[in-house]
C-alpha positions as CSV (number, residue, x, y, z in Angstrom):
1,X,71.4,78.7,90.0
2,X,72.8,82.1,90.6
3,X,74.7,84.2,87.6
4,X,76.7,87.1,89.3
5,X,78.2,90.0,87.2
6,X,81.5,90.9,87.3
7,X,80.3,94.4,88.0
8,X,78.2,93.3,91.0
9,X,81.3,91.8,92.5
10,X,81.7,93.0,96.4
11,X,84.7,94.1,97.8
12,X,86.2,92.2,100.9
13,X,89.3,92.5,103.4
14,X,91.2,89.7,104.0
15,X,92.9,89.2,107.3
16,X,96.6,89.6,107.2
17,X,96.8,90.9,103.9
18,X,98.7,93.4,102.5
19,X,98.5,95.5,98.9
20,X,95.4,93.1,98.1
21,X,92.0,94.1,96.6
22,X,89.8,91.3,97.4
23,X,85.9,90.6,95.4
24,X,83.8,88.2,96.1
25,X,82.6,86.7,93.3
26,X,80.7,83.3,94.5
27,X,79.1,82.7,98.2
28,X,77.5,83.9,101.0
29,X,74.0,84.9,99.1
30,X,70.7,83.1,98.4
31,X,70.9,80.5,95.2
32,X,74.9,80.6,95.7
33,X,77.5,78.0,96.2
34,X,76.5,75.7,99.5
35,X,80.4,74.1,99.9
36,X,82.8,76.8,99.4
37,X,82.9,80.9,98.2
38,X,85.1,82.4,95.5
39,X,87.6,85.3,95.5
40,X,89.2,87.0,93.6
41,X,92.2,88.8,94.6
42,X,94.4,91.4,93.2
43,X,97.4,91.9,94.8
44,X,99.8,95.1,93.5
45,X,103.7,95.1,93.5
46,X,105.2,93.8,97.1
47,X,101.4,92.5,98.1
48,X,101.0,89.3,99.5
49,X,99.8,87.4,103.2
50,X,100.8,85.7,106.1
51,X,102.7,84.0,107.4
52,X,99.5,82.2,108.4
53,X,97.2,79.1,108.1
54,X,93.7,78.2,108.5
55,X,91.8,75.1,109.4
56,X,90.5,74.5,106.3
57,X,92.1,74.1,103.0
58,X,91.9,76.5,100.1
59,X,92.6,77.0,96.4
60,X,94.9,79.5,94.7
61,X,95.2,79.5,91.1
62,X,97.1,82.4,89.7
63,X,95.3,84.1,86.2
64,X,97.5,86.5,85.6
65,X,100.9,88.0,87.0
66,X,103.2,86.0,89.3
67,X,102.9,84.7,93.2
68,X,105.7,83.5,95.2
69,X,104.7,81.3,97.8
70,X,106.8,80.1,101.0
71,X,105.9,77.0,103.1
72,X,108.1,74.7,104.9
73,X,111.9,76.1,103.8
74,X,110.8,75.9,99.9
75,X,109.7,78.5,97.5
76,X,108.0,78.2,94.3
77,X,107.1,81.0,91.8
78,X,103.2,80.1,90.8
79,X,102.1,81.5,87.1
80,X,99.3,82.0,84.8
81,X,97.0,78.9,85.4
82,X,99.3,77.2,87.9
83,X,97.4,76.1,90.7
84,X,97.7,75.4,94.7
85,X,95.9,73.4,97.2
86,X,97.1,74.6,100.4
87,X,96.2,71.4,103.4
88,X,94.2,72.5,106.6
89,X,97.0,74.1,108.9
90,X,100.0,74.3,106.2
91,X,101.6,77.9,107.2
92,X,102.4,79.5,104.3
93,X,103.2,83.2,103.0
94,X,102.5,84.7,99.6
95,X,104.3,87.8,97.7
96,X,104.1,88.9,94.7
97,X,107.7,90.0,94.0
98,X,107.2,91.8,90.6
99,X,106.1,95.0,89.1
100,X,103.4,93.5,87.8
101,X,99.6,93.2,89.2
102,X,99.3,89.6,90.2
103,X,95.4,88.3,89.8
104,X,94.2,84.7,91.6
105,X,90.9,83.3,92.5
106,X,90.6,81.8,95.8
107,X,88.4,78.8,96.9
108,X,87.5,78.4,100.1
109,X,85.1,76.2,102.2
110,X,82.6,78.1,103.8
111,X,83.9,78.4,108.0
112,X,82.3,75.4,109.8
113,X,78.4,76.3,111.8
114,X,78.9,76.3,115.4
């Protein structure tokens, strides 16, 4: 079992990210999570990421604040406690169109051991 404090929480840059503050709450450390890690991400007025995808699926789920996310020609407005599984290779892009501070946590399988 690990416990981590929010306080002991270490910062982390995203690739193509923009107006995010990224922490790492869960994974990468001795006693942690053996499937997947867990962010948390921050993302100020007019922050957001992509267009992109990855080969692995993740989890967005919106705690505070509002996310608009763009895949495939449709748009939906994610908001507090609405969550997202985005499928291995879905492009997608993510903005957070308000003047507000949107916060998510992010799960995401660890990348695969060559």
């Amino acid at each position: 079992m690990l416990l981590k404090k929010f306080e002991d929480a270490r910062a982390y840059d995203a690739p193509n990210h923009w107006g995010c503050h990224g922490l790492r709450l869960q994974g990468f450390e001795e006693g942690g999570p053996t499937n997947q890690w867990v962010g948390f991400s921050q993302f100020l007025p007019g922050g957001g990421a992509g267009p992109d995808s990855t080969p692995f699926e993740k989890v967005y789920v919106v705690l505070d604040g509002e996310m608009t996310v763009e895949w495939d020609g449709h748009t939906e407005v994610l908001r507090a406690m609405d969550s997202l599984t985005v499928p291995p290779g879905q492009v997608r892009r993510i903005e957070n169109r308000t003047n507000h501070v949107c916060r998510m946590l992010v799960v995401i399988p660890y990348p695969p051991k060559d």
